[in-house]
C-alpha positions, -999 to +999 in steps of 0.1 A: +388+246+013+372+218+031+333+208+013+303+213+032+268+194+028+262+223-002+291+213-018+284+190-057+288+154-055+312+140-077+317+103-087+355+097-095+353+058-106+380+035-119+381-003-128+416+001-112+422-019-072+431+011-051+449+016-030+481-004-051+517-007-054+513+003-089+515+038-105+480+044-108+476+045-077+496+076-072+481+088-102+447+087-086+458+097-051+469+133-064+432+135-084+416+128-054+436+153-039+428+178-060+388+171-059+384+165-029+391+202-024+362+213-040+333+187-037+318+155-017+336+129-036+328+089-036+355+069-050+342+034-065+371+011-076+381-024-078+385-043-044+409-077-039+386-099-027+344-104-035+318-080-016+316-046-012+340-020+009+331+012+024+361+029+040+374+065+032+409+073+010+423+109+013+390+119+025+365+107+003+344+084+004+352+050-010+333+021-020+356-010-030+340-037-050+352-067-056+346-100-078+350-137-077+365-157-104+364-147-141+381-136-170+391-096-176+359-093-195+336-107-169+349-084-144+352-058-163+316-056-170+305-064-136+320-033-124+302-013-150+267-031-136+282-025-101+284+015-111+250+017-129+237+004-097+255+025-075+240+055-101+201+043-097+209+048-053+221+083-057+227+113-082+261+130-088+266+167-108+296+156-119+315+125-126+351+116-135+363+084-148+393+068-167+376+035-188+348+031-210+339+006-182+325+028-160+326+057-182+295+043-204+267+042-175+284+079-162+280+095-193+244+082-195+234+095-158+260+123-150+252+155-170+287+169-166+316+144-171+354+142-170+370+116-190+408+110-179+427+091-205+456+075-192+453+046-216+427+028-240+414-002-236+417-012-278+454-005-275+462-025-242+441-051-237+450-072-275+488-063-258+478-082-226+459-110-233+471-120-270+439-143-279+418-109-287+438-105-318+415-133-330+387-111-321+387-081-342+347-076-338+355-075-298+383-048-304+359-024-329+334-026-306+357-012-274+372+012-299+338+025-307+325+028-274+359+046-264+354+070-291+313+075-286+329+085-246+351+112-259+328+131-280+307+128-255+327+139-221+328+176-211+364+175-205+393+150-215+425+150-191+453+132-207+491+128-200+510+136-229+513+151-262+512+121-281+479+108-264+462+143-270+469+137-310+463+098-304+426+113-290+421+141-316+423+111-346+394+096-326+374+129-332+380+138-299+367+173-294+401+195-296+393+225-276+377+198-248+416+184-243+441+192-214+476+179-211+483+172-176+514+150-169+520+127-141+540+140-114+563+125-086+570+126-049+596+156-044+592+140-006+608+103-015+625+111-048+656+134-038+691+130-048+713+115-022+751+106-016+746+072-001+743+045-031+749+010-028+783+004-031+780-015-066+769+000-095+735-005-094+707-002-124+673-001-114+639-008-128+600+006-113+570-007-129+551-027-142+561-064-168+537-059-189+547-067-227+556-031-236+581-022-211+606-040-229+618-066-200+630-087-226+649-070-245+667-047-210+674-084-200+692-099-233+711-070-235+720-066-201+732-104-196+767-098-213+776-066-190+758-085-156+779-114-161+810-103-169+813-071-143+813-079-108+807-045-100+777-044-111+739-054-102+702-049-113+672-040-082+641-050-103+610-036-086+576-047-102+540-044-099+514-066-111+507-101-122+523-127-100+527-154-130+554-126-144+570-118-119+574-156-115+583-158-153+607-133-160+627-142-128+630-177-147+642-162-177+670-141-157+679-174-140+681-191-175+704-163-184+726-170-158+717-136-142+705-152-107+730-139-086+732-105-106+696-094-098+678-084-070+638-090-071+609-070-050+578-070-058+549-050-044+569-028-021+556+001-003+562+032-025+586+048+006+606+014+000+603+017-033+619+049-032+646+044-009+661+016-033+658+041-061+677+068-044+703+040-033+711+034-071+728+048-100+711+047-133+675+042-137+662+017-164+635+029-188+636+004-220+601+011-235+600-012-268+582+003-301+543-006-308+511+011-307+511+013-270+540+036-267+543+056-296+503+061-309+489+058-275+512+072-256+518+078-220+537+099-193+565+071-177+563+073-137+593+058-134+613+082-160+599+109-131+610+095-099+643+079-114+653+116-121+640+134-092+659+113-072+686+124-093+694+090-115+705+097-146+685+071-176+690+051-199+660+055-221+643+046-254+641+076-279+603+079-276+582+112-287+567+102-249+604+101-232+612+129-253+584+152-235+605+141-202+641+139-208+659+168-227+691+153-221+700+135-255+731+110-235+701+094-214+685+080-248+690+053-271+673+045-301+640+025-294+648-016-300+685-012-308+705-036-289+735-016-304+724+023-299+718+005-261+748-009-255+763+020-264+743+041-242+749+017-214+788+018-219+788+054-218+774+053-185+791+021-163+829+028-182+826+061-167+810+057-132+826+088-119+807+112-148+771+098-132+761+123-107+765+156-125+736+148-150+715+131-127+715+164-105+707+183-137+680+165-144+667+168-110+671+197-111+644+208-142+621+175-126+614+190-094+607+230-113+579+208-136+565+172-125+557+175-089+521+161-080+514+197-066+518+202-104+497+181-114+474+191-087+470+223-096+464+221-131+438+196-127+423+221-105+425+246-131+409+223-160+384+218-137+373+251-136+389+264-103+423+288-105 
């Protein structure tokens, strides 16, 4: 279905830059996808440099907005002005964000409202920028605007079992909740029989704190610089101060020549080094981000639909994903990983077998189609 002038206007925004190397990106393509289906759709996001945008993304319109210097804060809540402005221009029967940043002004203008919870801001943000754990009145007040959003959004899409409970002990209504997990590209993430012809470990994402960088590089150091055969492909998104960081710390390790860095690459190059490797890295370290939060690990996704085996914390969030027990170790054990990790490169030739399993039950559940069409069908159309 293609929308006509009679179709409703919907307002999907996000304080998110999109298009992005990063996951959410993908994440928002297949909503987009999925709306844009069945109404007019404007897009309002973050932009990477100041002014305003107006170009189109996967057929809706999309106004990019961008802001000079400032802290997090400061452009956080000049995106929410930039929104309520946008909302006294033109009307919209139904909205969709994902932060209470724009999510407080939609909820106050749009009469029917989805709120998509892929993360809070009270969890993250004191995980991010440290100095707000001197600021418990700052926190309380996010939390409470978070929680006045829930109870007040017609329909809460979320990612995984653990965030739907997270949501229901903020009085989230419980019959307003759907579980829709991320998905993947079944396009670039296929099993393949050329691999790099070391054993390679990879890593998607993200260095933010509760990935567990860290730790997967301590642990790794003794294996990395002992085994010639052997190599990390390290593929990150976001901040260019840790990228620069943590490629310091691997060269203070002595892991300079054992570790090959990208950062920012297109998601087709990012998934041709992943179906190149072996072993797909997932090392999510314990806190409130991972296990009361929650979330739905990309990377977990595409590692195994390109059929890579993992080696993954034992998380009630991996657990949703991988139902093969030898892909987990227990959560911020250096011993449960090493062991997990031995298992694996001592035995190269056992590999491929469970990696095509697992491909196997990814591609029957966590394709964006998926995702697609249950968000269609939380939304009302089947």
């Amino acid at each position: 279905m293609k929308p006509g002038d009679s179709s409703p206007k919907l307002l999907f925004a996000t304080f998110d830059v999109i298009p992005s190397a990063k996951g959410v990106s993908r994440h928002v393509e297949a909503d987009i996808d999925a709306l844009s289906g069945h109404f007019r759709v404007t897009l309002f996001t973050l932009g990477e440099k100041p002014g305003i945008e107006l170009t189109t993304f996967r057929g809706a319109r999309h106004i990019r907005v961008g802001f000079g210097a400032g802290n997090y804060l400061d452009r956080a809540l000049a995106f929410r002005h930039a929104v309520a402005a946008l909302l006294d221009e033109e009307s919209f029967e139904r909205g969709y964000c994902r932060s209470i940043w724009e999510g407080k002004v939609m909820a106050e203008r749009i009469p029917d409202l989805t709120f998509e919870v892929n993360g809070l801001t009270s969890v993250e943000l004191p995980s991010l920028y440290p100095g707000l754990s001197r600021r418990p009145d700052l926190r309380a007040r996010i939390r409470a605007e978070e929680e006045r959003l829930l109870k007040s959004a017609k329909r809460i899409v979320t990612v995984s079992e653990v965030t739907r409970k997270c949501l229901i002990a903020m009085k989230a209504p419980e019959d307003r909740i759907s579980v829709i997990p991320n998905g993947f590209d079944d396009q670039l993430f296929f099993p393949q029989d050329d691999k790099f012809p070391d054993l390679t470990l990879v890593y998607v994402g993200t260095l933010a704190p509760w990935q567990g960088i860290d730790f997967m590089l301590m642990h790794l150091r003794r294996y990395l610089r002992s085994r010639s055969d052997l190599r990390v492909v390290m593929i990150a998104t976001g901040s260019a101060d840790r990228f620069r960081a943590y490629r310091a710390v691997a060269a203070e390790l002595g892991l300079k020549r054992r570790i090959e860095w990208h950062r920012h690459l297109s998601h087709a190059e990012t998934a041709e080094l992943v179906r190149k490797s072996h072993i797909g890295l997932a090392c999510l370290a314990r806190g409130a981000r991972n296990e009361r939060q929650g979330c739905c690990p990309l990377k977990i996704l595409e590692y195994m639909g390109a059929g890579l085996p993992v080696i993954a914390a034992d998380l009630p969030v991996v657990r949703e994903i991988v139902t093969d027990p030898s892909m987990l170790y227990r959560a911020s054990s250096a011993a449960s990983f090493r062991r997990n990790l031995e298992s694996w490169i001592d035995q190269p030739e056992k590999i491929k077998e469970p990696g095509l399993a697992a491909s196997r039950e990814i591609h029957a559940k966590f394709t964006w189609r998926a995702h697609r069409s249950q968000l269609e069908t939380c939304l009302g159309f089947s």
